[in-house]
Structures are given as structure tokens and as C-alpha cells.
C-alpha positions in Angstrom: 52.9 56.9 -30.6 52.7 54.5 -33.2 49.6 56.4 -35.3 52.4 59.6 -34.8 54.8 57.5 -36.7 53.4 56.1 -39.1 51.2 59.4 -39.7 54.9 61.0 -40.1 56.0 58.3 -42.9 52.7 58.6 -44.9 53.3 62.8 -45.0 56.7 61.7 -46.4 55.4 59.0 -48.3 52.9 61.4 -50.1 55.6 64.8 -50.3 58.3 62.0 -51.8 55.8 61.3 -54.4 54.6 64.3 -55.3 58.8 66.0 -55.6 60.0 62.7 -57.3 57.2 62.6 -60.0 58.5 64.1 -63.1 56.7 65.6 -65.8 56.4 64.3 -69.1 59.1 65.6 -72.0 56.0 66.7 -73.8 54.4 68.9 -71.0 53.8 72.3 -70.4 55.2 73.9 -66.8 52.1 74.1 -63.9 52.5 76.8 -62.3 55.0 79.2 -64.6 57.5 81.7 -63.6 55.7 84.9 -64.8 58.9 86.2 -65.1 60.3 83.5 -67.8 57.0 84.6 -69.8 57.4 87.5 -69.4 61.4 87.6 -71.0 60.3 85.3 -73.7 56.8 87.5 -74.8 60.5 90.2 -75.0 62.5 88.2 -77.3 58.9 87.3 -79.6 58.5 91.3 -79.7 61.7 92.0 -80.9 62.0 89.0 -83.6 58.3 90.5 -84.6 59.6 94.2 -85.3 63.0 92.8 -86.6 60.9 91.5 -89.4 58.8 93.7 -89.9 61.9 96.6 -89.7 64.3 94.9 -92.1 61.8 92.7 -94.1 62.9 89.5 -93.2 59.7 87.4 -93.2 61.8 84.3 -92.6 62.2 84.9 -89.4 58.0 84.2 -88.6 59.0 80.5 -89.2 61.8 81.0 -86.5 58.8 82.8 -84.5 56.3 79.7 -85.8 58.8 77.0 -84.6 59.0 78.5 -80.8 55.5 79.1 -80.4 54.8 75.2 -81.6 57.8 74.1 -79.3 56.6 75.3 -76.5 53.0 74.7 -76.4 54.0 70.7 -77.0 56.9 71.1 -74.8 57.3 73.8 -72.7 60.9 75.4 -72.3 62.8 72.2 -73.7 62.6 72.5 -77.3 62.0 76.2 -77.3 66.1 78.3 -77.9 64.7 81.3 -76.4 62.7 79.8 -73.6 66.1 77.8 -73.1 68.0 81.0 -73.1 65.8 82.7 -71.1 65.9 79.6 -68.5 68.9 78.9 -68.0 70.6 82.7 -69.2 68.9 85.7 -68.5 66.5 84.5 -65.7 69.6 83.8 -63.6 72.0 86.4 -64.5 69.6 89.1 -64.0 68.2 87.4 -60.7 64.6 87.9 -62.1 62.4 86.5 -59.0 60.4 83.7 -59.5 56.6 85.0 -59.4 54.1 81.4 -60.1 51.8 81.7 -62.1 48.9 79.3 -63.8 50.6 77.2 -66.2 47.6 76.3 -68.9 46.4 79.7 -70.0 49.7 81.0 -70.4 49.8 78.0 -72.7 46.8 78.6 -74.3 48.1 82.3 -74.9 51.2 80.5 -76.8 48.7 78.4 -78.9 47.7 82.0 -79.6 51.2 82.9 -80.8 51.0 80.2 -83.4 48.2 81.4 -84.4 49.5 84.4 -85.5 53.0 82.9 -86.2 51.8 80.7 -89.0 49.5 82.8 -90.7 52.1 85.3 -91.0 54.1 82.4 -92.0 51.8 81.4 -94.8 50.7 84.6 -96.0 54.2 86.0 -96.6 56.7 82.4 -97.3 53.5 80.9 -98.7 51.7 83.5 -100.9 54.0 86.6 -101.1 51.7 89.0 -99.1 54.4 90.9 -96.8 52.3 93.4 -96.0 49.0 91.3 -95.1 51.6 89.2 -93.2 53.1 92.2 -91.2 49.4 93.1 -90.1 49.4 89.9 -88.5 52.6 89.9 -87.0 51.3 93.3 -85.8 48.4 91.8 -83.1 51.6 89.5 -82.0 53.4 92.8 -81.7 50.9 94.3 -79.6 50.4 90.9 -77.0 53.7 90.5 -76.8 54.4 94.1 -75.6 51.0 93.8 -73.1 52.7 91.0 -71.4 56.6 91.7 -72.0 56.5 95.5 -70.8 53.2 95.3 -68.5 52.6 91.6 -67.5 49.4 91.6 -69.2 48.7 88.1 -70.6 46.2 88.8 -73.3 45.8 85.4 -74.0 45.2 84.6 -70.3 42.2 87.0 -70.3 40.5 85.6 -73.4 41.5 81.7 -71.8 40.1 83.4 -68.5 37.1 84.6 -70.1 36.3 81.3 -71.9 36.6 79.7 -69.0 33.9 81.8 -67.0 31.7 81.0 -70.2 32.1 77.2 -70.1 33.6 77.2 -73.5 36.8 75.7 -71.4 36.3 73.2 -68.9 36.7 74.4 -65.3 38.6 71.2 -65.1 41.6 72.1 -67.8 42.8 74.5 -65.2 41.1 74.4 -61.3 43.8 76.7 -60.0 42.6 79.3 -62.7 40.1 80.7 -61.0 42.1 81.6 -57.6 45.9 80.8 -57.9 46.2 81.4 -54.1 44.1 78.4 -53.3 46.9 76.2 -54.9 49.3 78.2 -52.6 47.4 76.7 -49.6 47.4 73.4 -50.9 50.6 72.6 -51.6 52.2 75.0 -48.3 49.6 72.2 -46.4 51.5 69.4 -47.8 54.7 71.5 -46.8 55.2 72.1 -50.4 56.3 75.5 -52.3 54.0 76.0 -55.5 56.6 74.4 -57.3 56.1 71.0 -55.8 59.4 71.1 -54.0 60.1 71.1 -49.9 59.3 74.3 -47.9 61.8 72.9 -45.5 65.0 71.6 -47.5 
């Protein structure tokens, strides 16, 4: 009877660790609500045709600035990740659907990627046009993953991965995301690390 008890306040011990422990500010969400990417790939598409459409280049830095905010930070530097959080996710009861958290990150190292050159080439050196090329492969990943939930940069992170040119160890739920739904649900745990049973 004893073992039974103290087995009991070890589970809690371990599930009271694991909900309390907070992420760093600078962190990136593990898993990710597909649907919060998938609302925030929207609002990158329609910045990246807004500038494109009325030839306002200065909005790639505003593009630049939330790509770079939320690869170091996830959603809490990010205004449209914030918007999308704490607005539109809610109001238009858009389920929460985990997904892996680092290749949807690598996807937004991607973005700045793209975001900066586009930057560069049209604030630094005048070439609008070379610039809206760019801004045209952010067009088209933005649209895969807004419109169809395809993560590009998730297949290429994916792909990497399988190579060895990523460490297996940078993401071990990549592979199978289920497997971290049996972990966690055997710790009595949803896949966000809070209680199945509140």
C-alpha cells in the first residue's frame, strides 16, 4: 500500500514538473497549432502581394521583422502571430491540430531568408523587380501552407533530416509525431504538456 502511494506522488511529482516548467522567452513552441501556422503563412501571403500589388517594398522589412521574431521567439514578439493567437484563432474557433514545433521553425528561418533578400535588394539596392521575384517563392510557400497545409519548409527540414544533414536529435518527434502522442497520453499528458484529466 505504501509502494501504491508513493508510486501515486512520484506520477504527480513528475506531471507537476513537466506542466509547471516554462519555456524560455526566447523559444520556439514544441509541438505547434498547425492551425496558428497556418493563419500566419495567410497574413505573410497577403503582406507579400500587397507589396508586390501597390509597390510598397517597405513592407518586406515589416515581413523581415516577423519572420526574425518568431524564429528567436516564437508568437511573443511576432504582431501577427500575436494577432493570430490571441484574435483570430479564438474568434473563429480554429481547432488546435499539434504539430512538430522545429521544422515549422526551420520553415520560418526560410521566411527570412526570403524576407531579407527582398529587403536588401529593393531598400538596399533599388532592384524592385529582382526583389518581387523573391518575394514571389515566399508567395508561393506561404500559399502551399496557408490554403493547403503544406509546409514546404517542413519537407525540405524533413528531407535534411532523412539525409543526416540535420541531426535526428534537433527534432526526435519529427520522424513520427504520433509516438509523442503516446508518450505524453502515458504520463497522462495532452501533447501540449498539460493534464488529460483537469
Amino acid at each position: 500500500m505504501a509502494n501504491s502511494g508513493s508510486g501515486q506522488k512520484l506520477a504527480i511529482s513528475r506531471m507537476t514538473t513537466i506542466t509547471t516548467q516554462k519555456d524560455s522567452f526566447f523559444s520556439f513552441p514544441h509541438p505547434l497549432n498547425a492551425s496558428v501556422a497556418r493563419a500566419v503563412a495567410a497574413g505573410v501571403l497577403i503582406m507579400a502581394v500587397a507589396t508586390i500589388v501597390f509597390d510598397q517594398p517597405l513592407i518586406t522589412l515589416v515581413l523581415a521583422y516577423g519572420f526574425i521574431a518568431r524564429v528567436l521567439a516564437g508568437p511573443r514578439l511576432s504582431p501577427l502571430a500575436i494577432l493570430v493567437t490571441r484574435v483570430i484563432v479564438p474568434k473563429f474557433h480554429l481547432p488546435y491540430r499539434p504539430v512538430a514545433g522545429p521544422p515549422k521553425r526551420f520553415a520560418a528561418t526560410m521566411g527570412i531568408a526570403f524576407s531579407v533578400s527582398a529587403a536588401v535588394l529593393s531598400l538596399g539596392f533599388g532592384l524592385n523587380g529582382v526583389a518581387y521575384i523573391v518575394l514571389g517563392g515566399l508567395i508561393f510557400a506561404a500559399g502551399l501552407e496557408s490554403i493547403f497545409g503544406f509546409c514546404m519548409g517542413c519537407a525540405i527540414f524533413g528531407f535534411l533530416i532523412n539525409r543526416g544533414v540535420i541531426p535526428k536529435s534537433v527534432c526526435e518527434d519529427c520522424a513520427n509525431f504520433d509516438s509523442r502522442a503516446r508518450r505524453m497520453a502515458a504520463r497522462g499528458l495532452r501533447l501540449d504538456g498539460t493534464p488529460l484529466v483537469s
